[in-house]
C-alpha positions as CSV (number, residue, x, y, z in Angstrom):
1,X,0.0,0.0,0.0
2,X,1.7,3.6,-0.9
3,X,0.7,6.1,1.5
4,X,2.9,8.6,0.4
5,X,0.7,11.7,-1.6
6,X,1.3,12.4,-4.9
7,X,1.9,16.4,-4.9
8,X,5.0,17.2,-3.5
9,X,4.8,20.8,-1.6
10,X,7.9,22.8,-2.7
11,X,8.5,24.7,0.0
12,X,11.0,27.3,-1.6
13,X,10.0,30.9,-2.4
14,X,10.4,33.1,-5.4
15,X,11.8,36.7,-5.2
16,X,11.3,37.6,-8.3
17,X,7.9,38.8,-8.2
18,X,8.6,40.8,-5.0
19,X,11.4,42.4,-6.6
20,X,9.4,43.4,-9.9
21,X,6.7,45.0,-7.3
22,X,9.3,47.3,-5.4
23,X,10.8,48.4,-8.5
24,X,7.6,49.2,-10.0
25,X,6.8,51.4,-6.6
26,X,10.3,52.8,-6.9
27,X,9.6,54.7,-10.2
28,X,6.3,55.3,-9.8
29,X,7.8,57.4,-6.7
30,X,10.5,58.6,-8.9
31,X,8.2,60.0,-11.2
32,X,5.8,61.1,-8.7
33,X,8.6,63.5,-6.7
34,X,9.8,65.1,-10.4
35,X,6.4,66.5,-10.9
36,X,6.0,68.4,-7.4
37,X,5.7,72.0,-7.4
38,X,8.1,73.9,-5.3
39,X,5.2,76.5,-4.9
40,X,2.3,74.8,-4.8
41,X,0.0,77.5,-2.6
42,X,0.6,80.3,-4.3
43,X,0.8,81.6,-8.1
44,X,3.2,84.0,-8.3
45,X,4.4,85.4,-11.7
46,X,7.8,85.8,-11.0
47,X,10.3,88.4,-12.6
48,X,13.1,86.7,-14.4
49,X,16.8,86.6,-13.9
50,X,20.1,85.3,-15.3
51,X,21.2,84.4,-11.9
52,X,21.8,80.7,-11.1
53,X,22.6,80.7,-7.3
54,X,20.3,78.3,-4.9
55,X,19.2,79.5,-2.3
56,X,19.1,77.3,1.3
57,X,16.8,79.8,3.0
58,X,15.0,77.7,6.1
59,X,11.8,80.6,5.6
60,X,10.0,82.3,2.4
61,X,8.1,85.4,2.4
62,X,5.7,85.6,-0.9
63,X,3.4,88.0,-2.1
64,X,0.8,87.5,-4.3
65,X,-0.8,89.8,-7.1
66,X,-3.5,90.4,-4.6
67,X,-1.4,92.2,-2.5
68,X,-1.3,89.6,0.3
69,X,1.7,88.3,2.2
70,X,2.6,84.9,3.1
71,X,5.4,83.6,5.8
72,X,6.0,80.3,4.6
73,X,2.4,79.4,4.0
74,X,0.7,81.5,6.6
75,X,-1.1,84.9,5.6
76,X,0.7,87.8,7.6
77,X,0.3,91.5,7.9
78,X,3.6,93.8,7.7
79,X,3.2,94.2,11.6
80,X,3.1,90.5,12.2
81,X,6.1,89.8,9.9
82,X,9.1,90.9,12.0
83,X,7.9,89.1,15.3
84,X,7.5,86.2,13.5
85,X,10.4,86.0,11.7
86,X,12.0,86.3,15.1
87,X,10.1,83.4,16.0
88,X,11.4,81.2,13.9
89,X,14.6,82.5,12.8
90,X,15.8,83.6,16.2
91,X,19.3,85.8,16.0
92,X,21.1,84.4,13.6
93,X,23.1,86.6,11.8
94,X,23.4,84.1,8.9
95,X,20.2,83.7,8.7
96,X,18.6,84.1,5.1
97,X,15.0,84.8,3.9
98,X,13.8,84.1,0.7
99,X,11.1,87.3,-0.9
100,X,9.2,85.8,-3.8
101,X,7.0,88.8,-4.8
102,X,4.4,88.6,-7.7
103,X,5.7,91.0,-10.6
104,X,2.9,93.1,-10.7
105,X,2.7,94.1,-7.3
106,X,3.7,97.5,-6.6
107,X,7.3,98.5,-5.3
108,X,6.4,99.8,-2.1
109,X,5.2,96.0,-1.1
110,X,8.9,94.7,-1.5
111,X,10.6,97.6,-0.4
112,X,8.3,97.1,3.5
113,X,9.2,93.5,3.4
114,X,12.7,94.4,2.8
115,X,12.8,97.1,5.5
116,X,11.3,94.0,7.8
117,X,13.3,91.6,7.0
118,X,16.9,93.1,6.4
119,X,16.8,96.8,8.4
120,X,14.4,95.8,11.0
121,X,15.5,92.2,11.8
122,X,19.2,91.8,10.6
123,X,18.4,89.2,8.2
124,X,19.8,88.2,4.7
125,X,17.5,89.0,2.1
126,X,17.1,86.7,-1.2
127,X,15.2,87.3,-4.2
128,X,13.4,84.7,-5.9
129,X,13.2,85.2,-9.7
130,X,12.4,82.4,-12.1
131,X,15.1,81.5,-15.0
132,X,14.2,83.8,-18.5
133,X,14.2,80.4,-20.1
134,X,10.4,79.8,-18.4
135,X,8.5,83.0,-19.9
């Protein structure tokens, strides 16, 4: 009498299919990161520039068409700004602070923030233009 059963159970496991699935994952995040805006709450129609330089700014003041400004993502008003900036910034006299400001807003918008940010508070100031390439 043969007891033994017929289907053997392989008890090894393939990787292969595993491996296909985190690659597939691995692009699709790839892809996914390349198509992030940097800017993604505000519009701003930036002025363009030949410079090149990258900035490492920790905080970014913008200011849209509407006249409105922003610290980081957070509405502010001029009097707000400098206590803020504090805040976060502290004393650091290396700190820098990027000004994105809409290019049809009036000069007397950037020139405040400036007076905030550099006179006021000691801060680096850092202009965010977009390259002439992107017109």
């Amino acid at each position: 009498m043969n007891l033994r059963p017929r289907n053997r159970v392989n008890p090894s496991f393939n990787m292969s299919s595993m491996t296909d699935l985190v690659f597939l994952l691995l692009i699709f995040f790839m892809i996914l990161t390349t198509l992030i805006k940097t800017n993604t709450v505000l519009n701003l129609n930036l002025p363009s520039s030949t410079s090149k330089e990258k900035s490492k700014a920790r905080v970014r003041v913008n200011i849209d068409a509407s006249y409105q400004m922003y610290l980081d993502r957070t509405p502010v008003t001029p009097e707000t700004l400098g206590p803020l900036l504090r805040q976060r910034l502290g004393d650091n006299p290396e700190a820098r602070v990027e000004v994105a400001v809409d290019e049809n807003v009036p000069h007397k918008f950037f020139v405040q923030v400036a007076d905030i940010v550099s006179v006021q508070n000691g801060y680096r100031m850092l202009l965010v233009t977009k390259p002439p390439s992107a017109r």
